[in-house]
C-alpha positions as CSV (number, residue, x, y, z in Angstrom):
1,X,2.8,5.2,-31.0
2,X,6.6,5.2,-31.3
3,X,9.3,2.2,-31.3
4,X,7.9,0.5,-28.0
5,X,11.3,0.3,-25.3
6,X,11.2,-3.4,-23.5
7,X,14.5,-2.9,-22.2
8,X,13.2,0.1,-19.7
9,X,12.8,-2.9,-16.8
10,X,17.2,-2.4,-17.1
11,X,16.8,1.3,-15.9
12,X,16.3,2.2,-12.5
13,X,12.8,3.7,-13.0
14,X,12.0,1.2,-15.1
15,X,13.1,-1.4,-12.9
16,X,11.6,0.3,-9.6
17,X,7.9,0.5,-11.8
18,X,8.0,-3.4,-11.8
19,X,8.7,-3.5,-8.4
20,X,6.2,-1.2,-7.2
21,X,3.1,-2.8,-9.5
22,X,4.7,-6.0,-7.3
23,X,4.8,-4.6,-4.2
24,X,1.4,-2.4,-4.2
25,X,-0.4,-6.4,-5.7
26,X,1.1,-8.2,-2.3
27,X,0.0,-5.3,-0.2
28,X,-3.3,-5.1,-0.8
29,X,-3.7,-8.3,-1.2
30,X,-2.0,-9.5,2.2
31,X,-5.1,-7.4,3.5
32,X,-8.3,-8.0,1.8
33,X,-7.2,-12.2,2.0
34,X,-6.8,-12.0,5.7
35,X,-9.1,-14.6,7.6
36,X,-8.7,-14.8,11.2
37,X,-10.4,-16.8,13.7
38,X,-10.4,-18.1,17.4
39,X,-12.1,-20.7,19.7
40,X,-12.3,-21.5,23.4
41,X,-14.4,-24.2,25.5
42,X,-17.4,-22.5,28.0
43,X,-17.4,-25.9,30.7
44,X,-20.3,-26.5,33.1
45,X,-20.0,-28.8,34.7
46,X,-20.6,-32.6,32.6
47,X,-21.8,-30.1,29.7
48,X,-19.3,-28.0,27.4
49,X,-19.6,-25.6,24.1
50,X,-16.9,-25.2,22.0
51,X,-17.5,-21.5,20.5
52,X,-15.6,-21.1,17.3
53,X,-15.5,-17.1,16.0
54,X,-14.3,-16.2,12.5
55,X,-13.6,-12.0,11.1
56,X,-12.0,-10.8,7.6
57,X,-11.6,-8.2,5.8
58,X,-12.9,-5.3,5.9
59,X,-13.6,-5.4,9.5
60,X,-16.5,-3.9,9.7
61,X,-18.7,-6.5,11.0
62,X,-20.0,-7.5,14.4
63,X,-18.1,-10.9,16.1
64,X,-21.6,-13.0,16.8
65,X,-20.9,-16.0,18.8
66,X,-23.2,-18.5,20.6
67,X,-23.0,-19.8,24.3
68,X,-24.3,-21.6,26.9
69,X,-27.0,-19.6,28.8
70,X,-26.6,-21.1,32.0
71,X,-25.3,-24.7,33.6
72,X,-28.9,-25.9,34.0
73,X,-30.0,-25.8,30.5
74,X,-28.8,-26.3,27.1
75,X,-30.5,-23.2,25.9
76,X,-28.1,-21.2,23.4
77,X,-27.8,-17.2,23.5
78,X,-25.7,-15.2,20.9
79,X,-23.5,-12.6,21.5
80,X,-22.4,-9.7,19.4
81,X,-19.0,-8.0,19.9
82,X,-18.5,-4.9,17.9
83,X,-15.7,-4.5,15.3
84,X,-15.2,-1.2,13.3
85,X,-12.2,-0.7,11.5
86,X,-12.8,-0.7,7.7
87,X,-12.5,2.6,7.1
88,X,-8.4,2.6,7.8
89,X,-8.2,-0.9,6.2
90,X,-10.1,0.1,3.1
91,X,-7.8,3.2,2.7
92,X,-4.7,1.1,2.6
93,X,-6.6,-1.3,0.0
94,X,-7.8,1.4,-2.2
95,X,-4.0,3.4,-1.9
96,X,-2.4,-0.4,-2.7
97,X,-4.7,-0.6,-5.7
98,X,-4.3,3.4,-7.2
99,X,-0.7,2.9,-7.2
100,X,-0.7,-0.7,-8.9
101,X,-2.7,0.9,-11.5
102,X,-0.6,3.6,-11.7
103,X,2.7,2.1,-11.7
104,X,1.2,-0.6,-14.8
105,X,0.1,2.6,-16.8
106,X,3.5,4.8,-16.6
107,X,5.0,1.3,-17.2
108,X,3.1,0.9,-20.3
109,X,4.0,4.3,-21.5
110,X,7.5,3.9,-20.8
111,X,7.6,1.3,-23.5
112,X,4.8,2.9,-26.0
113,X,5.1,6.4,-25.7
114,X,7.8,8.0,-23.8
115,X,10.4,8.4,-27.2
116,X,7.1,10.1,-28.7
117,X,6.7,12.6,-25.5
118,X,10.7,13.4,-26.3
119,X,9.9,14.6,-29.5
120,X,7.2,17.0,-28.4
121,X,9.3,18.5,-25.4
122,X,12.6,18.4,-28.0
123,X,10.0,21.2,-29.7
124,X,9.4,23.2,-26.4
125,X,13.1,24.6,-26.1
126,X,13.3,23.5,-22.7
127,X,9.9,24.5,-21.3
128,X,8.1,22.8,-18.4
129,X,5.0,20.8,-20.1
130,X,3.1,20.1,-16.9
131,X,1.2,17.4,-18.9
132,X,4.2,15.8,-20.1
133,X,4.9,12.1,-19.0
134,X,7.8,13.0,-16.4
135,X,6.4,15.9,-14.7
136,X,3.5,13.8,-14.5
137,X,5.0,10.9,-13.2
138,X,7.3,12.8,-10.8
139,X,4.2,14.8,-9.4
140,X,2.2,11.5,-8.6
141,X,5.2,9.8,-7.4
142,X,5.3,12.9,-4.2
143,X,1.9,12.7,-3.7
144,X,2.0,8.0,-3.6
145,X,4.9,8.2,-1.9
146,X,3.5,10.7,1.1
147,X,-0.2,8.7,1.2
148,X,1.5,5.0,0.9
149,X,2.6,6.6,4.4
150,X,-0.1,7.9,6.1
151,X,-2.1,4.7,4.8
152,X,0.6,2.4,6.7
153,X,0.2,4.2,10.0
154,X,-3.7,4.0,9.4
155,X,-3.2,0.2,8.8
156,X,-0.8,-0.6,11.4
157,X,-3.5,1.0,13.6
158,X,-6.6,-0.8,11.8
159,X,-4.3,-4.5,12.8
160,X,-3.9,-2.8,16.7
161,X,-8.0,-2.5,16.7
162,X,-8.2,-6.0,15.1
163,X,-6.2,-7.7,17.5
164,X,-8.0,-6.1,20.4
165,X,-11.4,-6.9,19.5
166,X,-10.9,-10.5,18.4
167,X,-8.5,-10.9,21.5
168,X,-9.9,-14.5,23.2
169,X,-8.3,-13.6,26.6
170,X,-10.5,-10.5,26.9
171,X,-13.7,-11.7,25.1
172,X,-13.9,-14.6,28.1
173,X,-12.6,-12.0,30.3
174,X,-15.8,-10.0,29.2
175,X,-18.7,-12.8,29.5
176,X,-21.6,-13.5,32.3
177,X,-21.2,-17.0,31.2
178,X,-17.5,-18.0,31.4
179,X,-17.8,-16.7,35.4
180,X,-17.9,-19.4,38.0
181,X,-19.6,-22.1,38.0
182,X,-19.5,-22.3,33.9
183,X,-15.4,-21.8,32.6
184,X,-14.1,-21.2,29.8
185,X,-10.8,-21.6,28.2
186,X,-9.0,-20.5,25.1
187,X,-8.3,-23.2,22.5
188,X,-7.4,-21.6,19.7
189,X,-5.5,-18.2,19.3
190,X,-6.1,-15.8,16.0
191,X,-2.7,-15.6,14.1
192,X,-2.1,-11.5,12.7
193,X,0.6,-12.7,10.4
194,X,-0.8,-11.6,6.8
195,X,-1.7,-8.5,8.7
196,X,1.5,-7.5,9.6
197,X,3.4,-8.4,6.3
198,X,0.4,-5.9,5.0
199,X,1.8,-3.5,7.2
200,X,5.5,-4.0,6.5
201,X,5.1,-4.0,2.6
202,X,3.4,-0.4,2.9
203,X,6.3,1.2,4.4
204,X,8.5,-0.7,2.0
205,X,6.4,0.7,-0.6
206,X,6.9,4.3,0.9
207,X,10.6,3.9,0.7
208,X,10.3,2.2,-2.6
209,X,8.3,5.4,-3.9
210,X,10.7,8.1,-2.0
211,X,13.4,6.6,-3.7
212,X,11.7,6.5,-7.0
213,X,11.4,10.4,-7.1
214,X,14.9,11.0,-7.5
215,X,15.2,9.2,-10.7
216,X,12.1,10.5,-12.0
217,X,13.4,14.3,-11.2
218,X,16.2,14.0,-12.9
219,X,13.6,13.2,-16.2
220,X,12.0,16.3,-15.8
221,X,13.0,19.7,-17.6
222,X,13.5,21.3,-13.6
223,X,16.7,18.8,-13.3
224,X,17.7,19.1,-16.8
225,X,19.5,22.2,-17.4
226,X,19.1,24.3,-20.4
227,X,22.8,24.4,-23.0
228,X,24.0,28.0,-22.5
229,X,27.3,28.8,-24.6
230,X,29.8,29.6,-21.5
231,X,32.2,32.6,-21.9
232,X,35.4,30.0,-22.6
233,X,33.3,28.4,-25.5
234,X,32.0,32.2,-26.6
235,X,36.3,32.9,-26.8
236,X,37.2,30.0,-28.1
237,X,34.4,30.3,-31.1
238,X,36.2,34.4,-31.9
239,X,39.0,33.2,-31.9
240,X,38.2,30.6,-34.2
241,X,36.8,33.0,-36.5
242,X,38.1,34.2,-39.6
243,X,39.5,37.9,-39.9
244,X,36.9,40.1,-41.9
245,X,38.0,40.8,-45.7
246,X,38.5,44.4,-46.0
């Protein structure tokens, strides 16, 4: 382990790693602490139900309710509404959590290990080390940058499902009992909010990792050029040189 380097947050992949372990902990998070829920009142008459339906993460759970049978009993009957979208959900989570783990680790080498990875490549005259800690990080960068993407589109369209199947409107809309002479009214509406910042912080995480790539290319040997002695320096250096004793 070499001299460790605290002051790699001032640098702008340093700085952009602490944002992106930030970022990727609010993202995941802002999904797998959603908890949504909705009521409305079934009326019949001198008799009413208020139904009261909670869902969270990871969506992949029925909506089970209980109403009123009929207006001339108080018998109870439950209903089940499907709801199937943790696959996309999960996705997001487990991208959010790969590339927290991964931004804390490159962080970490950063300020343990990166002035001894230096030394090695210093050794390589200029070689590509595919296992070095730039080509590394530059390579996972690409491929974070591209699935932080594709798992935004699959969340945005996980929160699309969400809202549909928990939508109060249509769930009365859908039900033998809400239909004259039982009604039913909406009393409470499930709020999306956490769900959409979810959303939002994954595309600012994709623009957060594009951007990161260009600093990390310019750490790899492909960016850095190798010396080569130019013909005005290769001139300059005969002329410089002394005339040959005869």
């Amino acid at each position: 382990m070499g001299n460790p380097n605290f002051e790699i947050w001032k640098e702008p992949r340093g700085f952009l790693k602490c944002l992106q372990v930030f970022l990727a902990i609010f993202a995941f998070s802002c999904a797998t602490g959603f908890r949504g829920s909705f009521s409305f009142d079934q009326n019949c008459g001198q008799q009413s139900h208020m139904v009261k339906v909670s869902f969270k993460y990871p969506f992949d759970t029925k909506i089970v309710f209980d109403v009123m049978k009929n207006c001339s009993s108080d018998e109870m009957i439950t209903i089940e509404k499907p709801m199937s979208e943790r696959h996309s959900t999960e996705f997001f989570v487990v991208i959010g959590v790969f590339c927290f783990l991964l931004s804390l680790g490159m962080l970490l080498y950063y300020i343990y290990f990166e002035d001894v990875d230096a030394k090695i490549q210093a050794k390589t005259a200029g070689q590509v080390i595919w296992t070095s800690g730039p080509v590394v990080d530059f390579c996972l960068a690409v491929f974070f940058a591209f699935f932080w993407f594709v798992s935004s589109i699959a969340q945005a369209a996980a929160v699309s499902g969400v809202k549909d199947y928990s939508n109060v409107k249509e769930i009365i809309g859908s039900l033998e009992q809400c239909k004259t002479p039982n009604k039913c009214e909406s009393v409470v509406i499930a709020k999306y909010a956490t769900l959409t910042v979810s959303i939002l912080l994954g595309f600012l995480n994709t623009f957060v990792w594009c951007g990161n790539t260009w600093f990390l290319w310019k750490e790899t040997p492909w960016h850095k050029e190798p010396h080569h002695t130019t013909p005005v320096q290769a001139a300059s250096h005969h002329q410089q040189m002394p005339p040959a004793a005869i």
